[in-house]
N, C-alpha and C positions, 0 to 999 in steps of 0.2 A: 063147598068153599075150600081151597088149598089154605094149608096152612105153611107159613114161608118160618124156618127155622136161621134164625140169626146170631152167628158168632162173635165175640170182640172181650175185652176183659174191662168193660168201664163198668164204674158202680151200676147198678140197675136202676138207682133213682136217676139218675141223669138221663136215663133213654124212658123214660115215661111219656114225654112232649113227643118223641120218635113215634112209638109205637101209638098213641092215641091218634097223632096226626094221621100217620100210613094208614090205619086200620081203618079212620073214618075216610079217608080219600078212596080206600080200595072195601070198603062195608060191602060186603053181600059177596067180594069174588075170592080177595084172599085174608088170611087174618096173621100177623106178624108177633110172632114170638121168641122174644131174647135168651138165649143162651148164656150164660157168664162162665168165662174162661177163667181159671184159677192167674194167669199171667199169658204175657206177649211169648216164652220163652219156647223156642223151635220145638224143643220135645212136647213140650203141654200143645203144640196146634198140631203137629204131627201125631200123637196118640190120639186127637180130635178124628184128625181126617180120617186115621187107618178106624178107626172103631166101630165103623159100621152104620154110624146114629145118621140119621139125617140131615143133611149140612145145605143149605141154601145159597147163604154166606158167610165167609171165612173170611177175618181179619188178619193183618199182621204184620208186623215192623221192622222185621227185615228182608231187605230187597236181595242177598244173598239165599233167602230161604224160596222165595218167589222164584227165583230162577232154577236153583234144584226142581224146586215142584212141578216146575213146568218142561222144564225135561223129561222128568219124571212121569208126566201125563198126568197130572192129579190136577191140576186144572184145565177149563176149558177157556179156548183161546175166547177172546170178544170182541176181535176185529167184526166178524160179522155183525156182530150187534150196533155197532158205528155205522155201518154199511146202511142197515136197514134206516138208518135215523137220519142219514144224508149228512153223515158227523165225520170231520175228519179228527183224529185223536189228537193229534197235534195242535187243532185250531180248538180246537175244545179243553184244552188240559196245560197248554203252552210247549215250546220248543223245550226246553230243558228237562219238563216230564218226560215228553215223548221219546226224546233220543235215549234216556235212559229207561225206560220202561218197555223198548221196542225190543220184542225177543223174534228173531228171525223173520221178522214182519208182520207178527202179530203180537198181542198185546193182550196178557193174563190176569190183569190186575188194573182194578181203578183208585189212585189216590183218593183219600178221605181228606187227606191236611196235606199242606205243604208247608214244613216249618223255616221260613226265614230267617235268618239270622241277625240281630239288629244289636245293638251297645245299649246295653240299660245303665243310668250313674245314677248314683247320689248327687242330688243336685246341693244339699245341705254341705257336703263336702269341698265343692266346686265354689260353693259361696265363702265357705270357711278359708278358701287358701287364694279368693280373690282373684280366680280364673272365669273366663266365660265358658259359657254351655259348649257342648260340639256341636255343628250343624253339620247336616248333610254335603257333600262334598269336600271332605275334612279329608288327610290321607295317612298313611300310615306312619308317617314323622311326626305327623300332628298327633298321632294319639301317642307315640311313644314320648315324644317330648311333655304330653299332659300327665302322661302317665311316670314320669320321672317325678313331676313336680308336685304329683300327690302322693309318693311314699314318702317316708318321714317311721320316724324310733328303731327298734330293734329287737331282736327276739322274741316274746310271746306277746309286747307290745306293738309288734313294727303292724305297722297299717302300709297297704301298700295303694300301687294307682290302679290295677288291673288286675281279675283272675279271667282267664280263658284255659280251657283244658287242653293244654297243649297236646300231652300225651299219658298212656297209661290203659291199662287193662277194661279199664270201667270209662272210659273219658272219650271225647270227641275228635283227640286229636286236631287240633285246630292250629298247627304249627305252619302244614297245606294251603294255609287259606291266600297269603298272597299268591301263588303257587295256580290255586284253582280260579281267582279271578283274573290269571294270565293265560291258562290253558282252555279255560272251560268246561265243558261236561265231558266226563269219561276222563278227569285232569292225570290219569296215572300210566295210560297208555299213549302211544301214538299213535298218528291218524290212521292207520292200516290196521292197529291194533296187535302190530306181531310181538312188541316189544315196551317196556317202559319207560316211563319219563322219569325215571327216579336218577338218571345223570344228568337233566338240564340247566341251564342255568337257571331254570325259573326255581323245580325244588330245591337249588342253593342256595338261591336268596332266600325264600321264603322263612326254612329253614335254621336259615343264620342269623337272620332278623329278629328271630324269638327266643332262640340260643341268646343268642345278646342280651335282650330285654331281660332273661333272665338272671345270666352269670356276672354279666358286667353292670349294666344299670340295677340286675336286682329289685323289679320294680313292678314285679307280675309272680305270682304267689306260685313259690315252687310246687313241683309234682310232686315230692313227699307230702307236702303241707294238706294240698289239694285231696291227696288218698287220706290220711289220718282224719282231714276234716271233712270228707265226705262231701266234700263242696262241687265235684261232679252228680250231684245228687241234686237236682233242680230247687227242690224246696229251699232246699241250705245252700244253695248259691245263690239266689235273690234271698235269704235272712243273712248271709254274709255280707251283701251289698246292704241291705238297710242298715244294719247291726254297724256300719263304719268299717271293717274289718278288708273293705278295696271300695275304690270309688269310682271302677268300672267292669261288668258284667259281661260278656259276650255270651247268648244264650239266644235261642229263637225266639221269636213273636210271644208265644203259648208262656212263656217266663215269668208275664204280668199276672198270671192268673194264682201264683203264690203270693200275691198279695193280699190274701183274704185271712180271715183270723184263724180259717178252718185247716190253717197250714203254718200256725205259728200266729202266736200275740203282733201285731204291729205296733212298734213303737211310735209314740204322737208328736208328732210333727214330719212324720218319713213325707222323703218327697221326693219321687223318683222319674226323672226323666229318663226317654227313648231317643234315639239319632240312627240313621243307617250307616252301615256296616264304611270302616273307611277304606277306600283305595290307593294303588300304586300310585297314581297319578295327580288325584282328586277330580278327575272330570265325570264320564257318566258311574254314574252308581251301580254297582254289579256286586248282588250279594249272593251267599251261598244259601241252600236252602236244601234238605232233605224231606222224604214224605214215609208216610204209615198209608199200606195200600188196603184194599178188598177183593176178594176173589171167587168165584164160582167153582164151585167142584166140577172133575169132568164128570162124574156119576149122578148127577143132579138129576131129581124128577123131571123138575118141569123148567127145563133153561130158560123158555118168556120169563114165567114167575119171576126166578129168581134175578131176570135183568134188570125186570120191573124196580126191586126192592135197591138193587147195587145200584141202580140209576138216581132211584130216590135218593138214596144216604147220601152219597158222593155227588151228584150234580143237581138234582131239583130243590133237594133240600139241606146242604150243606148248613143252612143253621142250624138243625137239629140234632146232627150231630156234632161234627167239626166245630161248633161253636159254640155249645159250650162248655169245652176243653177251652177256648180261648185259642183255637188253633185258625189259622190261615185257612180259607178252602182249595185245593188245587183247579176246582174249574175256573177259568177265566170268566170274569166281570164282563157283561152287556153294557154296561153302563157308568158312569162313576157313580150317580144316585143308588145302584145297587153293592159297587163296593164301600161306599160311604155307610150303610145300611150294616152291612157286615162287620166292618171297623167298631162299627157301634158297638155291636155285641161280644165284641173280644175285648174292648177296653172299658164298658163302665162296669160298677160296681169292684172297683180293684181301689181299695182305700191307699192312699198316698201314692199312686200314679198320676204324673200329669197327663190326665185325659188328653186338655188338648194338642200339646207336644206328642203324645202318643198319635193323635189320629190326625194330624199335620202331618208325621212322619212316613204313615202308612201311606196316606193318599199319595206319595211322592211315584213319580214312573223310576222302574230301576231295571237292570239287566239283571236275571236270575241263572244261577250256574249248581244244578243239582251234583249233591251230596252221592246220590242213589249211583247204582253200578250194577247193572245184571250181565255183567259180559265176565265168563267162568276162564277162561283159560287165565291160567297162574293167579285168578283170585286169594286161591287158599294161602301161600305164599304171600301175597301182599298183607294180608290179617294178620300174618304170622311175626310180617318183619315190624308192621309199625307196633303190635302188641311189647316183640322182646327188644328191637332196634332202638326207639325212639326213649322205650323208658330209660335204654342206660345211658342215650344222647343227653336229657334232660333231668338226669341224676349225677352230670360229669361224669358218668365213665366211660364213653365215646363221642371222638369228636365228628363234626359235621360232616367232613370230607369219607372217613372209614364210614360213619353210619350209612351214608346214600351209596358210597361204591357196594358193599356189602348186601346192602340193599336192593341193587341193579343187580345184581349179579345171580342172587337168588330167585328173583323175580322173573328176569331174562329165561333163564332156565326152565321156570314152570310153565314158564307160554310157551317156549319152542317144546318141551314136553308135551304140553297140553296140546298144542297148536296138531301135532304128530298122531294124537290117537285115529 
């Protein structure tokens, strides 16, 4: 009986259901045993891989580290494995995985989760100031004007309408986001991919839109506030949304799942609604979504085996993993009876979420525009400018126009550099 060796850094009680389920599905041929990584963090998966130990599957959460590796030959590609299944990646995984997960035409890594992005409120707050809920198709006047009319005081007291991590070392940057539901996937280059989009009109608006919301309206919780308060930190940005402290959340799907007591007291009567993500326009819905993938070593014993197990995790049995984290699964839904199923398991047991506003909202069809980026040239450069660029944009000490020229410029540079080796 092989024994299949599996990496990731979730608690070990949560992969219990995992490995009882595989082991009985696979009794007599392979037996699956969990690894726990001390963290997600490149050096701890990298001193994994280089160590010698036996690796079946590797997890990991950044899609820049995925693409080194796979340069690098440290994983093995798994188009073939598609091939053999009569599977095309695409149709399996959606257009927005694929086009960003496609490394020269093949494909090193299978998403575990696709994390969505969706607006969690306080609905207690929205009742308090005599506003109605958002709904789906809302756009992004709508939320700023909502978001005007729920800040109110001032200094350690001011409560505001919104925290989204615009920018910052530890944060999402989520300045992009109208930006990426005008460009699409791969929102930072252009179509040929020689050069960036960081002169368009789209990065100006997008850009200035939040710049705004911050300096002038003041109505979405500065990036110092956001650092000191640690509120890029998922737990304490949904206890800041219950806690009153904003009365809207921009955070993925997987955000509900801090509502448990095991991440902080809930206070009684919290009542938190979900809406999808708003638009330029307000017509089809196009949210942004980033993923945590899995991969095969290229030195693997036994490549069937270990496709066996990456197929399991990530597409047979995505409840077992992916849910529950409370995360999205990345394969595509057969059915709506099976995503309505799934839905399930991401949103009950989360005390003061509105279940059913939450899984109203899920069911909803939307255009999905990934976060993910595995195309290297002048990547390094792009990490570099929205880390140092954006924070002094959004601390006032540069303005919009200097930040994105600055920005283009350095960027431009390391493609045609890169572009050159």
């Amino acid at each position: 009986m092989y024994e299949l060796d599996f990496y990731a850094w979730s608690n070990p009680e949560n992969l219990t259901p995992l490995l009882e389920s595989f082991n009985a599905d696979y009794a007599g041929k392979y037996n699956l045993v969990y690894q726990k990584l001390a963290d997600a963090a490149t050096l701890t998966i990298n001193t994994a891989l280089a160590s010698g130990e036996k690796i079946d599957v590797m997890t990991q959460a950044s899609h820049t580290d995925l693409r080194q590796r796979a340069d690098d030959g440290v994983y093995l590609g798994l188009k073939q494995f598609f091939d053999k299944e009569g599977w095309e990646y695409g149709e399996k995984l959606g257009t927005a995985i694929e086009e960003t997960q496609n490394i020269d035409g093949d494909y090193y890594s299978v998403p575990y989760c696709n994390n969505i992005n969706m607006v969690f409120f306080n609905k207690k707050m929205f009742d308090e100031a005599g506003l109605e809920y958002p709904q789906s198709g809302w756009t992004w006047e709508d939320f700023r004007e909502t978001a005007i009319k729920l800040t109110s005081g001032s200094g350690a007291d001011k409560v505001y309408g919104a925290m989204l991590d615009t920018a910052g070392n530890n944060g999402d940057n989520y300045w992009d986001l109208i930006a990426r539901q005008k460009l699409g996937n791969n929102a930072y280059y252009n179509d040929d991919l020689t050069a960036s989009t960081f002169g368009s009109d789209e990065m100006r608006e997008s850009l200035q839109f939040f710049v705004d919301m911050t300096f002038k309206d003041q109505c979405i919780v500065p990036v110092d506030e956001i650092t000191a308060l640690q509120y890029y930190s998922d737990p304490v940005g949904m206890a800041g949304l219950y806690n009153g402290k904003y009365a809207m959340w921009v955070a993925p799907v997987y955000g509900c799942l801090y509502l448990k007591s095991s991440y902080g007291e809930i206070p009684e009567g919290t009542d938190i609604g979900m809406v999808d993500m708003p638009t330029p326009d307000g017509g089809q819905t196009i949210t942004t979504c980033y993923s945590s993938t899995a991969s095969i070593p290229a030195n693997v014993e036994n490549p069937e085996a270990a496709w066996e197990l990456l197929k399991y995790i990530c597409i047979d049995r995505a409840d077992l993993f992916a849910g529950p984290k409370a995360m999205h699964p990345a394969v595509e839904f057969d059915n709506e009876e099976d995503k309505r199923a799934f839905n399930e398991i991401i949103f009950s047991e989360k005390p003061g979420l509105d279940y059913d506003m939450a899984m109203d909202t899920m069911m909803k069809d939307r255009v999905l525009v990934s976060k993910d980026c595995t195309i290297k040239q002048g990547y390094v450069a792009i990490q570099e400018g929205l880390e140092n660029i954006m924070t002094l944009v959004f601390s006032g000490e540069m303005g919009v126009e200097e930040a994105l020229s600055k920005l283009q410029q350095s960027v431009d540079e390391a493609i045609t550099a890169d572009l050159a080796k």
